[in-house]
mmCIF file of the N, C-alpha and C atoms, coordinates in Angstrom:
data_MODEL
# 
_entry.id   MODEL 
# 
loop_
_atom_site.group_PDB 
_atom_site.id 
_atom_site.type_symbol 
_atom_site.label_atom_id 
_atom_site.label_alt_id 
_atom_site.label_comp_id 
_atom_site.label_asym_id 
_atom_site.label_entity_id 
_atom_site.label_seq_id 
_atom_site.pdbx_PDB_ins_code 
_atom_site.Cartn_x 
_atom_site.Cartn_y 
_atom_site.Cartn_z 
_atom_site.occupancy 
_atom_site.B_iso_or_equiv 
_atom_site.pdbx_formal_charge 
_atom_site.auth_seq_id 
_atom_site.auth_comp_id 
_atom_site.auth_asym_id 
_atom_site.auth_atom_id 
_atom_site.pdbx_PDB_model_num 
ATOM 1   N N  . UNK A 1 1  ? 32.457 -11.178 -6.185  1.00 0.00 ? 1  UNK A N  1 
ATOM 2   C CA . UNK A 1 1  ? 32.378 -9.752  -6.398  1.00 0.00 ? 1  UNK A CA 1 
ATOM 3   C C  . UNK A 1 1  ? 31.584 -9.148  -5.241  1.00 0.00 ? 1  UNK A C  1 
ATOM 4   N N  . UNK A 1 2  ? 32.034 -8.339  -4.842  1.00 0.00 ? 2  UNK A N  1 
ATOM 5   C CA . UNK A 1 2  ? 31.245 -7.599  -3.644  1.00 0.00 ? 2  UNK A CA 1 
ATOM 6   C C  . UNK A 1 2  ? 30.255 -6.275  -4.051  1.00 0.00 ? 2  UNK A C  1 
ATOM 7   N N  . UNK A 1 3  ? 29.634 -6.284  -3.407  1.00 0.00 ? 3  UNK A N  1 
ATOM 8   C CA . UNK A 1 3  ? 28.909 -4.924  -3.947  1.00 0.00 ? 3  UNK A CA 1 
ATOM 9   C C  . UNK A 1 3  ? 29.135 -3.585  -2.591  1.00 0.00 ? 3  UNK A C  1 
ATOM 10  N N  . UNK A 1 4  ? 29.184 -2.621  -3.707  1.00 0.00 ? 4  UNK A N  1 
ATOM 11  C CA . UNK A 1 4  ? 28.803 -0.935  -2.770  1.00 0.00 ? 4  UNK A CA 1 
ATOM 12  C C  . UNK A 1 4  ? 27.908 -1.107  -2.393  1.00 0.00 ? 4  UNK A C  1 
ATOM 13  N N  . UNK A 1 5  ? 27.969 -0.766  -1.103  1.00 0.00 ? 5  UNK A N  1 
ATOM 14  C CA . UNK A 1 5  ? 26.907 0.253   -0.307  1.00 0.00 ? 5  UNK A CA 1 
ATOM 15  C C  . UNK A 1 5  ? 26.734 1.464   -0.814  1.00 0.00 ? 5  UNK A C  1 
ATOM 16  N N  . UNK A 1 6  ? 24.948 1.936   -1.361  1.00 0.00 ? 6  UNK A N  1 
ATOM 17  C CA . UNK A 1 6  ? 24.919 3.458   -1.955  1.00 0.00 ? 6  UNK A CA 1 
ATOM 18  C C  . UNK A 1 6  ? 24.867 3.664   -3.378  1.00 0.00 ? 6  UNK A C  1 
ATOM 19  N N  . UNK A 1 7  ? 25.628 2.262   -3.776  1.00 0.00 ? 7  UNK A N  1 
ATOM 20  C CA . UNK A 1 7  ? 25.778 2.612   -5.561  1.00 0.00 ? 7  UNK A CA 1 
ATOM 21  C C  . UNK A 1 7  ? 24.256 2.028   -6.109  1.00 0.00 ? 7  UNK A C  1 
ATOM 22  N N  . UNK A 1 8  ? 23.824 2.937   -6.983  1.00 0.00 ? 8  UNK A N  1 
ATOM 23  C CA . UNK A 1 8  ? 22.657 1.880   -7.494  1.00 0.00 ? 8  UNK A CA 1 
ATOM 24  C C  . UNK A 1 8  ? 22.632 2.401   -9.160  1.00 0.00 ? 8  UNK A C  1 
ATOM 25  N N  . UNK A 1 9  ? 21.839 1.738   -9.667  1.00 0.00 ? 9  UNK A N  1 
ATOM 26  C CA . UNK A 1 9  ? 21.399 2.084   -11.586 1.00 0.00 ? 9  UNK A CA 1 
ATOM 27  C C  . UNK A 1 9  ? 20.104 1.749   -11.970 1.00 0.00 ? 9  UNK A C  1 
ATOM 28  N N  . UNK A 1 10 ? 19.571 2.388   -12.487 1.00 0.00 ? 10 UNK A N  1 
ATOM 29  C CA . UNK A 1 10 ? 18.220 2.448   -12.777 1.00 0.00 ? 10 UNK A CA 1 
ATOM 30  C C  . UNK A 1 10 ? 17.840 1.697   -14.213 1.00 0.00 ? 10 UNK A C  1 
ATOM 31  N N  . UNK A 1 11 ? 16.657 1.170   -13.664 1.00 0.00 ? 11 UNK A N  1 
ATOM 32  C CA . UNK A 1 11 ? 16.073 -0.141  -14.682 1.00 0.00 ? 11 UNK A CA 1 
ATOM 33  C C  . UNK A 1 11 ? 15.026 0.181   -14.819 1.00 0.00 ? 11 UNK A C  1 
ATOM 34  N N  . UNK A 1 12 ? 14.500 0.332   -16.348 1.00 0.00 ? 12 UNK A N  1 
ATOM 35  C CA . UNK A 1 12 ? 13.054 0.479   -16.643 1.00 0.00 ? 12 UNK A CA 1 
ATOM 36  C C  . UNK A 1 12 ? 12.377 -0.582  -16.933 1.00 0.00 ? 12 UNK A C  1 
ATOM 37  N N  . UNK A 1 13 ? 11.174 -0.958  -16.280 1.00 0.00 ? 13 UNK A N  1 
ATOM 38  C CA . UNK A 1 13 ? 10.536 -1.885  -16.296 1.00 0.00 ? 13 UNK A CA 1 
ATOM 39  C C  . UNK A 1 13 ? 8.769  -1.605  -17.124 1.00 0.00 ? 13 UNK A C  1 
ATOM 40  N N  . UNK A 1 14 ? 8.334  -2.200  -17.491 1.00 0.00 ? 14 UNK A N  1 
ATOM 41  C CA . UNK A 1 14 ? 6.976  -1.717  -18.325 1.00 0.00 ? 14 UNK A CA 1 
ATOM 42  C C  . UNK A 1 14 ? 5.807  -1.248  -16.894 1.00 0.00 ? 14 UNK A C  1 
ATOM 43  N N  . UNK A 1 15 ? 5.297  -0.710  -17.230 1.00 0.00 ? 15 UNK A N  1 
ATOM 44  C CA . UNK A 1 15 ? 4.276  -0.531  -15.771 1.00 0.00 ? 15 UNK A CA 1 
ATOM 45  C C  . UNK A 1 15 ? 3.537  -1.270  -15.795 1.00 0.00 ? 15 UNK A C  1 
ATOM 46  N N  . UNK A 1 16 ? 3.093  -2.128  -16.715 1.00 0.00 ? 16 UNK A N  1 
ATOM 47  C CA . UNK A 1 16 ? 1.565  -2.918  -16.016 1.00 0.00 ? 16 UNK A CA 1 
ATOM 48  C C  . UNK A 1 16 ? 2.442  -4.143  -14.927 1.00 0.00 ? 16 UNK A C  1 
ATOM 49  N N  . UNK A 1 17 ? 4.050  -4.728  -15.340 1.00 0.00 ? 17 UNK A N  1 
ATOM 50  C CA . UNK A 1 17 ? 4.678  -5.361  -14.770 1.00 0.00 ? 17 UNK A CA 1 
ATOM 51  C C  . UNK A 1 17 ? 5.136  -4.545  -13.443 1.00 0.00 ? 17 UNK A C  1 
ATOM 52  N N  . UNK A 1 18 ? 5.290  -3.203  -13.174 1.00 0.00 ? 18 UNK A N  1 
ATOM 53  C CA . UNK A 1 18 ? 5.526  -2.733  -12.349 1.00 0.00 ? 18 UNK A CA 1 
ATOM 54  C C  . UNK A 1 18 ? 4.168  -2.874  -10.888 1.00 0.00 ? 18 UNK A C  1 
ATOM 55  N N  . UNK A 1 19 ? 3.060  -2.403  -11.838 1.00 0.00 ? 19 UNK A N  1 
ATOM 56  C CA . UNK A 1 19 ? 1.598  -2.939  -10.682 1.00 0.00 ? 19 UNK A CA 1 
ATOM 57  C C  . UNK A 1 19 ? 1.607  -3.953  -10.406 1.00 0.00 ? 19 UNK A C  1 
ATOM 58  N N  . UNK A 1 20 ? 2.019  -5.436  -11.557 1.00 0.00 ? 20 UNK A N  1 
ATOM 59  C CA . UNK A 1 20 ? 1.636  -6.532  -10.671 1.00 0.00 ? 20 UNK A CA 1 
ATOM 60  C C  . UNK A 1 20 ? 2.765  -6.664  -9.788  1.00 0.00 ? 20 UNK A C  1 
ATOM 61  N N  . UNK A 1 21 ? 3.471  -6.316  -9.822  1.00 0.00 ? 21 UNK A N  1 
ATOM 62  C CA . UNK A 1 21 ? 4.323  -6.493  -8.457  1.00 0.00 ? 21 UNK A CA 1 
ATOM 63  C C  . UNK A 1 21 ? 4.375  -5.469  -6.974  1.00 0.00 ? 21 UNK A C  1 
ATOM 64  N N  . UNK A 1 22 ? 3.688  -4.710  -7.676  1.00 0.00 ? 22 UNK A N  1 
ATOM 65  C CA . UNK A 1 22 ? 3.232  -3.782  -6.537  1.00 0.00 ? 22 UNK A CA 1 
ATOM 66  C C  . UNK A 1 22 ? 1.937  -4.203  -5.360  1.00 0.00 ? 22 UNK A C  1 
ATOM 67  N N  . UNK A 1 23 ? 1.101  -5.051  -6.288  1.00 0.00 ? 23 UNK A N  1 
ATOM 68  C CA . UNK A 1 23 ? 0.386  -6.029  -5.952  1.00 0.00 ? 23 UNK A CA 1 
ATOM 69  C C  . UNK A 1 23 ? 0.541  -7.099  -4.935  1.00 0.00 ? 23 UNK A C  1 
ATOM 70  N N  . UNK A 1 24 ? 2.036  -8.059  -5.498  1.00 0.00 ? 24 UNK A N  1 
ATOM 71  C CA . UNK A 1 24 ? 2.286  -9.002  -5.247  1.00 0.00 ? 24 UNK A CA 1 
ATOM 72  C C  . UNK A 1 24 ? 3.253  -8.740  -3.703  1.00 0.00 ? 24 UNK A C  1 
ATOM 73  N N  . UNK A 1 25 ? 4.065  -7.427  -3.705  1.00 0.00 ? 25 UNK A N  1 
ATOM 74  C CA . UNK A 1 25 ? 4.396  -7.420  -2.416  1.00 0.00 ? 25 UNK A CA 1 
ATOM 75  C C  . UNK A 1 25 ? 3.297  -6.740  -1.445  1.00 0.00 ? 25 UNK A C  1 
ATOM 76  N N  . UNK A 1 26 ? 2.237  -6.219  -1.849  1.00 0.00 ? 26 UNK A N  1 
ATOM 77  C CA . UNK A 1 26 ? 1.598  -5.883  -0.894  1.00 0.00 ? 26 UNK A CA 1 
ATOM 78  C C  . UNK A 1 26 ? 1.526  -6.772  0.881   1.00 0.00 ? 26 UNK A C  1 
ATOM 79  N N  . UNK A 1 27 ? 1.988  -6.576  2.364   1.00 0.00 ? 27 UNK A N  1 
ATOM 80  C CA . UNK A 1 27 ? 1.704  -7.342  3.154   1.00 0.00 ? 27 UNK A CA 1 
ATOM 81  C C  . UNK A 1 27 ? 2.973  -7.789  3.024   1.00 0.00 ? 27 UNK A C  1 
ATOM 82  N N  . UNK A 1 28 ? 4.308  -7.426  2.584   1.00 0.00 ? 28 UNK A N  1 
ATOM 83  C CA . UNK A 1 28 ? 4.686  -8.553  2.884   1.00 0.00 ? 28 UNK A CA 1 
ATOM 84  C C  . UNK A 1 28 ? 6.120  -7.703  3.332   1.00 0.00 ? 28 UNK A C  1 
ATOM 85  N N  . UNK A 1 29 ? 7.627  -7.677  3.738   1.00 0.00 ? 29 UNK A N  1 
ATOM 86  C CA . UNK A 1 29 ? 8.309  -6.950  4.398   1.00 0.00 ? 29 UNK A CA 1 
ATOM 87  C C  . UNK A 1 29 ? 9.334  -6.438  3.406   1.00 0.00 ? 29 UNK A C  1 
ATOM 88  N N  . UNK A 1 30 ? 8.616  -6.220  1.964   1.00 0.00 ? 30 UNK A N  1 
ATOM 89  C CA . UNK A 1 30 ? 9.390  -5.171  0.962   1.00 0.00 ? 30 UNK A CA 1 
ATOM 90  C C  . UNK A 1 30 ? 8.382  -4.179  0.795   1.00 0.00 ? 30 UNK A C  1 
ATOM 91  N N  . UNK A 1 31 ? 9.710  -3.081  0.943   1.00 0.00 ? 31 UNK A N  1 
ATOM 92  C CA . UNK A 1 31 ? 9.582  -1.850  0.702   1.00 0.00 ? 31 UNK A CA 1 
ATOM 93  C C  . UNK A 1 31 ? 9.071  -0.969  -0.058  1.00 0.00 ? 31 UNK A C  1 
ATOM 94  N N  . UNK A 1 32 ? 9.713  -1.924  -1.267  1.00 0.00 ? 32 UNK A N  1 
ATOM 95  C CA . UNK A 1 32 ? 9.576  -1.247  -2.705  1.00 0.00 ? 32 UNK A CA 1 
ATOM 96  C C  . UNK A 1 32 ? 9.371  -1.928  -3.797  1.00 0.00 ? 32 UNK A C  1 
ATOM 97  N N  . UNK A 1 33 ? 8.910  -1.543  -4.829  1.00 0.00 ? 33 UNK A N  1 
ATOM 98  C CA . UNK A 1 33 ? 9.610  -2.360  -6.240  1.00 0.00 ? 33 UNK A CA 1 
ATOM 99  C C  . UNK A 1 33 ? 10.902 -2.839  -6.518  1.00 0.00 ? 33 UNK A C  1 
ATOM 100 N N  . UNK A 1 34 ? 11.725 -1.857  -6.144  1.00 0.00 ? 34 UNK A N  1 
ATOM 101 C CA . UNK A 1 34 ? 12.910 -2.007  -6.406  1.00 0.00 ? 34 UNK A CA 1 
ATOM 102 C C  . UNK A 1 34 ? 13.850 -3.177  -5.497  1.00 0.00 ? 34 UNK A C  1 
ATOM 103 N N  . UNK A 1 35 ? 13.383 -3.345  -4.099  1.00 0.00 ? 35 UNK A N  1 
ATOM 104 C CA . UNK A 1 35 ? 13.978 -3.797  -3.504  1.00 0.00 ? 35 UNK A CA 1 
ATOM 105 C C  . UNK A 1 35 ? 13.520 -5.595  -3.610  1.00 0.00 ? 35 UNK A C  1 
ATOM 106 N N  . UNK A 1 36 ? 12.063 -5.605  -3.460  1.00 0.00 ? 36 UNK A N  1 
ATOM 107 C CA . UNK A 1 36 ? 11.353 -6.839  -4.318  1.00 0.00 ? 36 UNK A CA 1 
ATOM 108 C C  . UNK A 1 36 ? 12.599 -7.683  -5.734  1.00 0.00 ? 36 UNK A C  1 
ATOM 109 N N  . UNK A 1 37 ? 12.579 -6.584  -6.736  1.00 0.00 ? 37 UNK A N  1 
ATOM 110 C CA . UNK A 1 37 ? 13.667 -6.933  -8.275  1.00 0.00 ? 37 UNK A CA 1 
ATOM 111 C C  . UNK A 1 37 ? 14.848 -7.729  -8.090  1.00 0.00 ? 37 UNK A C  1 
ATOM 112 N N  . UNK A 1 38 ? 15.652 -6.672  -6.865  1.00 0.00 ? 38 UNK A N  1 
ATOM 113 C CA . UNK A 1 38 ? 16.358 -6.614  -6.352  1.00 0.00 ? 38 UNK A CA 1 
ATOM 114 C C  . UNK A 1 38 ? 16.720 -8.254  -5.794  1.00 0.00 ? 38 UNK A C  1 
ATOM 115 N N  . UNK A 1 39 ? 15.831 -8.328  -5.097  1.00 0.00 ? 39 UNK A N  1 
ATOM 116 C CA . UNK A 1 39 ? 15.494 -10.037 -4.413  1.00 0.00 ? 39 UNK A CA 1 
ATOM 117 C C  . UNK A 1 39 ? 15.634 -10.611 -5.613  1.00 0.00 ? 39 UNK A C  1 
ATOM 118 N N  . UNK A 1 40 ? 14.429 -11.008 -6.382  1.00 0.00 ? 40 UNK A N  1 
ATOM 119 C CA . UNK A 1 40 ? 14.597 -11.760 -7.099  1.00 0.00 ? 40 UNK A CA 1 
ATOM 120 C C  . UNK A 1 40 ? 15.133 -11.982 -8.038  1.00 0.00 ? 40 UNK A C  1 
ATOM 121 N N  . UNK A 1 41 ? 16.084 -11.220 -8.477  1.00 0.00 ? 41 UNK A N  1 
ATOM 122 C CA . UNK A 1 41 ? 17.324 -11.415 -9.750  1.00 0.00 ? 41 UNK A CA 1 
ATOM 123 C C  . UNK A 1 41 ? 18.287 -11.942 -8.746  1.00 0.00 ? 41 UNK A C  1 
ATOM 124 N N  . UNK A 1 42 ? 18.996 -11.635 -7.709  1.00 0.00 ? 42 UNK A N  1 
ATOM 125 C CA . UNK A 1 42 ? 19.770 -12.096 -6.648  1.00 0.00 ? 42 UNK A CA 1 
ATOM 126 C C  . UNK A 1 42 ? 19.256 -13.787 -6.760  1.00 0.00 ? 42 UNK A C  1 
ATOM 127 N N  . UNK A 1 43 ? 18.102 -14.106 -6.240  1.00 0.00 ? 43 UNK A N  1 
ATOM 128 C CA . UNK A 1 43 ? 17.732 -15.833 -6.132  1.00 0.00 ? 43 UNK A CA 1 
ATOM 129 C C  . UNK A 1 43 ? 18.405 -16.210 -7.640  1.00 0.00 ? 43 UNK A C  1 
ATOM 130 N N  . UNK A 1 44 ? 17.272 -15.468 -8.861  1.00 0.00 ? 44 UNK A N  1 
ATOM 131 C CA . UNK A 1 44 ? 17.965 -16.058 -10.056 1.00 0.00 ? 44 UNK A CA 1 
ATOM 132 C C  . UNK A 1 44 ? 19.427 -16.189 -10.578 1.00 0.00 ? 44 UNK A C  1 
ATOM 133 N N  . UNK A 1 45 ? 20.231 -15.589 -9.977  1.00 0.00 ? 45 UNK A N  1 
ATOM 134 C CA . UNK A 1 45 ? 21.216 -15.637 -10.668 1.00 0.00 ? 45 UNK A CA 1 
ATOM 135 C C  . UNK A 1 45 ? 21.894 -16.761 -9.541  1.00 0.00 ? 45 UNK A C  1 
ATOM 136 N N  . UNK A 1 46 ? 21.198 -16.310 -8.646  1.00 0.00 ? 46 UNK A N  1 
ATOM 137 C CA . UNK A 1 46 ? 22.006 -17.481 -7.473  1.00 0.00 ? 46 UNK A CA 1 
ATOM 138 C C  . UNK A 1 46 ? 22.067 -19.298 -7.979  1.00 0.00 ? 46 UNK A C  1 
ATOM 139 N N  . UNK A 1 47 ? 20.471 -19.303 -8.383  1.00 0.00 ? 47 UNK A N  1 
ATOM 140 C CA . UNK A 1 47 ? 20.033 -20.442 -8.911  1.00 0.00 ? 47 UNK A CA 1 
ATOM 141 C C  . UNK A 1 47 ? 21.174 -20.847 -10.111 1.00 0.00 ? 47 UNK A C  1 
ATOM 142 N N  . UNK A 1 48 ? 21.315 -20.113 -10.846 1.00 0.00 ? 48 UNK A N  1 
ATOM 143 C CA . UNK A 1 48 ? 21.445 -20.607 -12.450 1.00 0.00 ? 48 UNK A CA 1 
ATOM 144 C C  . UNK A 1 48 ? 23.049 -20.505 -12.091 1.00 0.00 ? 48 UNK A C  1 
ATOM 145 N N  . UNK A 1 49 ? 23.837 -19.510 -11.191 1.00 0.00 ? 49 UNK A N  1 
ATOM 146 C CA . UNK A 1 49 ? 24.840 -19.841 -10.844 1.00 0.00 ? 49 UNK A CA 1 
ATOM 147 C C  . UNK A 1 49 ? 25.428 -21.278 -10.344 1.00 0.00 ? 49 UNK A C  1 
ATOM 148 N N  . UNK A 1 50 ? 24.192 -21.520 -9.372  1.00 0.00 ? 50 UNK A N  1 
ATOM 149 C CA . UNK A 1 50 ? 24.504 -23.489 -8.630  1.00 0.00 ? 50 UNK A CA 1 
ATOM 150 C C  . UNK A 1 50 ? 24.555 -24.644 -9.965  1.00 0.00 ? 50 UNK A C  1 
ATOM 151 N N  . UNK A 1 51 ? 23.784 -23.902 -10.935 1.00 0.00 ? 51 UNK A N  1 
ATOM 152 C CA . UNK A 1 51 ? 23.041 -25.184 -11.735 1.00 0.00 ? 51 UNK A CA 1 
ATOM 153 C C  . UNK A 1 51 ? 24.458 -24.897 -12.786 1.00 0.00 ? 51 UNK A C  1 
ATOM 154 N N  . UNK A 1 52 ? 25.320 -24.005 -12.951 1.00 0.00 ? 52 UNK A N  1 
ATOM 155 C CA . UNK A 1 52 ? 26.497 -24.190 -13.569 1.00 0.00 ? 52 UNK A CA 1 
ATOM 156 C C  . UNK A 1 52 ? 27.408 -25.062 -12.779 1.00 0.00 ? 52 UNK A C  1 
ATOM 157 N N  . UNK A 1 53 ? 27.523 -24.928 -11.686 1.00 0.00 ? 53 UNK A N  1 
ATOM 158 C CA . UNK A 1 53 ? 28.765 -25.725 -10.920 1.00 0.00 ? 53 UNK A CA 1 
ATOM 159 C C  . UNK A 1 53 ? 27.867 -27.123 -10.883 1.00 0.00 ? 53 UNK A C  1 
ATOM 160 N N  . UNK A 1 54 ? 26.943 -27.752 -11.240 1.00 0.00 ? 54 UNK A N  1 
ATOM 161 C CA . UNK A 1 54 ? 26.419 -28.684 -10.960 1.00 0.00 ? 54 UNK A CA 1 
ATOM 162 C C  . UNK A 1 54 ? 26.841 -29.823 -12.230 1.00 0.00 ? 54 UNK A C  1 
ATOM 163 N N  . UNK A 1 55 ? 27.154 -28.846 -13.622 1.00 0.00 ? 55 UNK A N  1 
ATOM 164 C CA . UNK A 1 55 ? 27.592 -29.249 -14.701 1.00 0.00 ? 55 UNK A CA 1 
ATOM 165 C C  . UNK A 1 55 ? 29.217 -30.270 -14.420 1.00 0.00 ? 55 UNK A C  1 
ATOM 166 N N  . UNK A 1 56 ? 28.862 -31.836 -14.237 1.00 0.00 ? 56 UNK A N  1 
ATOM 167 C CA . UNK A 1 56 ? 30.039 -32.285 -14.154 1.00 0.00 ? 56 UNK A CA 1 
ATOM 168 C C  . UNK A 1 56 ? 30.829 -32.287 -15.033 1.00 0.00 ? 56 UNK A C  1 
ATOM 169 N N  . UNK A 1 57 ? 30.864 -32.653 -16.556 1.00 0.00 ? 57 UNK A N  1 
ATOM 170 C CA . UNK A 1 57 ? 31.530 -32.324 -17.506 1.00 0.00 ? 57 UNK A CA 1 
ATOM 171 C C  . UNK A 1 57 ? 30.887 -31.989 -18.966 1.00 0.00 ? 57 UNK A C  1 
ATOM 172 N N  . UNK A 1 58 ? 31.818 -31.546 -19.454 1.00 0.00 ? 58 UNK A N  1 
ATOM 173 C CA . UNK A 1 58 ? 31.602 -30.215 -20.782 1.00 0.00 ? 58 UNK A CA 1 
ATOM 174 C C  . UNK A 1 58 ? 31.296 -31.524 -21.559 1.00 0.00 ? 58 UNK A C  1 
ATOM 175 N N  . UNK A 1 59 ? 30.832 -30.726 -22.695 1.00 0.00 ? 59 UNK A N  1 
ATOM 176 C CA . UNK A 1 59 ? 30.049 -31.736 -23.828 1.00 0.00 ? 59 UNK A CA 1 
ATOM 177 C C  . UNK A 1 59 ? 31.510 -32.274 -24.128 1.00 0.00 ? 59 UNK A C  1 
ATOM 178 N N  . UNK A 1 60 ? 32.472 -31.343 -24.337 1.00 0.00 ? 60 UNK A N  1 
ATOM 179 C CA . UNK A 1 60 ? 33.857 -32.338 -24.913 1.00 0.00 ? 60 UNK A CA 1 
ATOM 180 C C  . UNK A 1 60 ? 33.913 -33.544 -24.093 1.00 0.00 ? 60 UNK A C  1 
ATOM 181 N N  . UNK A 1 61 ? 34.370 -33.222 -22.623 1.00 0.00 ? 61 UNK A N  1 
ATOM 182 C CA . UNK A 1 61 ? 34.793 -34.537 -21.802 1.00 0.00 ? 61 UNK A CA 1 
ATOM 183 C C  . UNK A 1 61 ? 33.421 -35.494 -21.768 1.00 0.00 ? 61 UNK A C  1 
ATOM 184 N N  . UNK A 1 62 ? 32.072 -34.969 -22.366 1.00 0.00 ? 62 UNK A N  1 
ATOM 185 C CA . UNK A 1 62 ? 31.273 -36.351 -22.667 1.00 0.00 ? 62 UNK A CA 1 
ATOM 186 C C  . UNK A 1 62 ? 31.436 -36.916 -23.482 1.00 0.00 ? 62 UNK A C  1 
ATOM 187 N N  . UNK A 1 63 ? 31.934 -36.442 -24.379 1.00 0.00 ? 63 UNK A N  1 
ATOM 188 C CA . UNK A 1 63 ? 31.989 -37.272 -26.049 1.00 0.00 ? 63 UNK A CA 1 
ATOM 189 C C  . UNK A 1 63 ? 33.352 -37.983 -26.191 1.00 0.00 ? 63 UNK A C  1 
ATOM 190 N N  . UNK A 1 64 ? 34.049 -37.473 -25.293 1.00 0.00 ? 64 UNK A N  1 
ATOM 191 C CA . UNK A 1 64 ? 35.876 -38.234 -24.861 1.00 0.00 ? 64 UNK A CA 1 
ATOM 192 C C  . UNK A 1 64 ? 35.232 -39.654 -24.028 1.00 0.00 ? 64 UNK A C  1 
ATOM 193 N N  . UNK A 1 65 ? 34.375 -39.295 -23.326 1.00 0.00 ? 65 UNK A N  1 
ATOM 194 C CA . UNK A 1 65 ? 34.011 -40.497 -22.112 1.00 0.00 ? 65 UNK A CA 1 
ATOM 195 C C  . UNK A 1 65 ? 33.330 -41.942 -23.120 1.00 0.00 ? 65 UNK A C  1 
ATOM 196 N N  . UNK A 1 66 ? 32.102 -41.020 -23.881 1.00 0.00 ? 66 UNK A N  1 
ATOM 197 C CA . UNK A 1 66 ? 31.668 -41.802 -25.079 1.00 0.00 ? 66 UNK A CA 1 
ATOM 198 C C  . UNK A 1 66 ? 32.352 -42.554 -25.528 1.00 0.00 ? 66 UNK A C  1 
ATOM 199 N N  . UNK A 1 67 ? 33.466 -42.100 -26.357 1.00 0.00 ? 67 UNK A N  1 
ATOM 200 C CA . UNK A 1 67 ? 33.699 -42.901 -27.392 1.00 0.00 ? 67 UNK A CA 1 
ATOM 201 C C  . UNK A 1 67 ? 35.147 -43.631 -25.996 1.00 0.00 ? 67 UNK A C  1 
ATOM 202 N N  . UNK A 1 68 ? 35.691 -43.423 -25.181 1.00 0.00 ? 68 UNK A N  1 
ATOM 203 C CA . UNK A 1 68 ? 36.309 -44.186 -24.331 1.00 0.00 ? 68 UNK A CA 1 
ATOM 204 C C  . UNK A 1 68 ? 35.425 -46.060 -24.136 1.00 0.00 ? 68 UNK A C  1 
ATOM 205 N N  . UNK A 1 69 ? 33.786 -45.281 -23.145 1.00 0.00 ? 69 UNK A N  1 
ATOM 206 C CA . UNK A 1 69 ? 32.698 -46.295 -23.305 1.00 0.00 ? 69 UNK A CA 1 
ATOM 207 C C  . UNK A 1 69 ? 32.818 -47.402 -24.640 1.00 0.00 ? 69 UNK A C  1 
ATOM 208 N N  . UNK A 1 70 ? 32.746 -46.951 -25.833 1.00 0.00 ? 70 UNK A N  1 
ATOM 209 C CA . UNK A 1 70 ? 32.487 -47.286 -27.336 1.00 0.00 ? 70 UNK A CA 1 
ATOM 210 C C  . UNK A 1 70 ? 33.495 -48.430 -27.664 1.00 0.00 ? 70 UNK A C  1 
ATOM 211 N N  . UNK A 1 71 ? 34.531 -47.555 -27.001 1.00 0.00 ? 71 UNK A N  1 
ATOM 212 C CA . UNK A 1 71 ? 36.334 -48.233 -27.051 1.00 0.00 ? 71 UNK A CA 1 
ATOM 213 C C  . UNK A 1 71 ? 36.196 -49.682 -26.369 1.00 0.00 ? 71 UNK A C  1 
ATOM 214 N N  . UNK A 1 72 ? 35.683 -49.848 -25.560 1.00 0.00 ? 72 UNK A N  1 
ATOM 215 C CA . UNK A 1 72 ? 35.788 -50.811 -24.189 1.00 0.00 ? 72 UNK A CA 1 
ATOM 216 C C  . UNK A 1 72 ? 34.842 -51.646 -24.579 1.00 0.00 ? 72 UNK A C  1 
ATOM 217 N N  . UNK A 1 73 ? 33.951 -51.227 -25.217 1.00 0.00 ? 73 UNK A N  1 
ATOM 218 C CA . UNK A 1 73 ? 32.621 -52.086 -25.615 1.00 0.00 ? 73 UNK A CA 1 
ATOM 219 C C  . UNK A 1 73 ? 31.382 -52.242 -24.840 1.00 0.00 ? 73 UNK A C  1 
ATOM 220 N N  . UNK A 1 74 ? 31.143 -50.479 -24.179 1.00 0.00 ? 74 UNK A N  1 
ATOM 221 C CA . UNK A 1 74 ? 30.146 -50.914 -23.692 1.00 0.00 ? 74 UNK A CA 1 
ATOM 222 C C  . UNK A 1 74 ? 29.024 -49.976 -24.221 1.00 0.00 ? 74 UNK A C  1 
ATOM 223 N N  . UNK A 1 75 ? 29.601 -49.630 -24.978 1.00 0.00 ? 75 UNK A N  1 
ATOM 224 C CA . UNK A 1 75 ? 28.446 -48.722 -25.195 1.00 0.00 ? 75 UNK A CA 1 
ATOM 225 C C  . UNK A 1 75 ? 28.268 -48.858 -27.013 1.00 0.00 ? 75 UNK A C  1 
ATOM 226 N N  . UNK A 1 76 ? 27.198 -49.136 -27.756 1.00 0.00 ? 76 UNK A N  1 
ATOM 227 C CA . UNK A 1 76 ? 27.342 -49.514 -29.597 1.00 0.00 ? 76 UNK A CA 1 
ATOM 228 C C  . UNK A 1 76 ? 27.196 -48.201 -29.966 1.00 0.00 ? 76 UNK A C  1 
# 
């Protein structure tokens, strides 16, 4: 999925979470709050995106493999 240039939507966040991150980028080459969020939902979803394709097979094709194992006798 690609994203617009220009389009954005607004997210309310609690403020004491808003200071510590106002905090936390202090010094460092974000701009904003927003652009900081921005970052790090991007990593997270990036992450949890890899850690799906990392899933070699579904609980079905484990429990097919299982009882295959079970079949053969190697597994009680």
């Amino acid at each position: 999925m690609t994203e617009e240039k220009g389009k954005y939507t607004t997210v309310s966040i609690p403020t004491p979470l808003a200071e510590k991150i106002k905090k936390r980028i202090e010094g460092t080459g974000f701009t904003s709050i927003s652009s900081y969020v921005t970052y790090v939902l991007r990593e997270l979803l990036a992450s949890m995106e890899e850690e799906e394709k990392e899933e070699v097979f579904s609980k079905e094709d484990e429990e097919k493999i299982k009882e295959r194992l079970r079949a053969l006798g190697y597994l009680d």
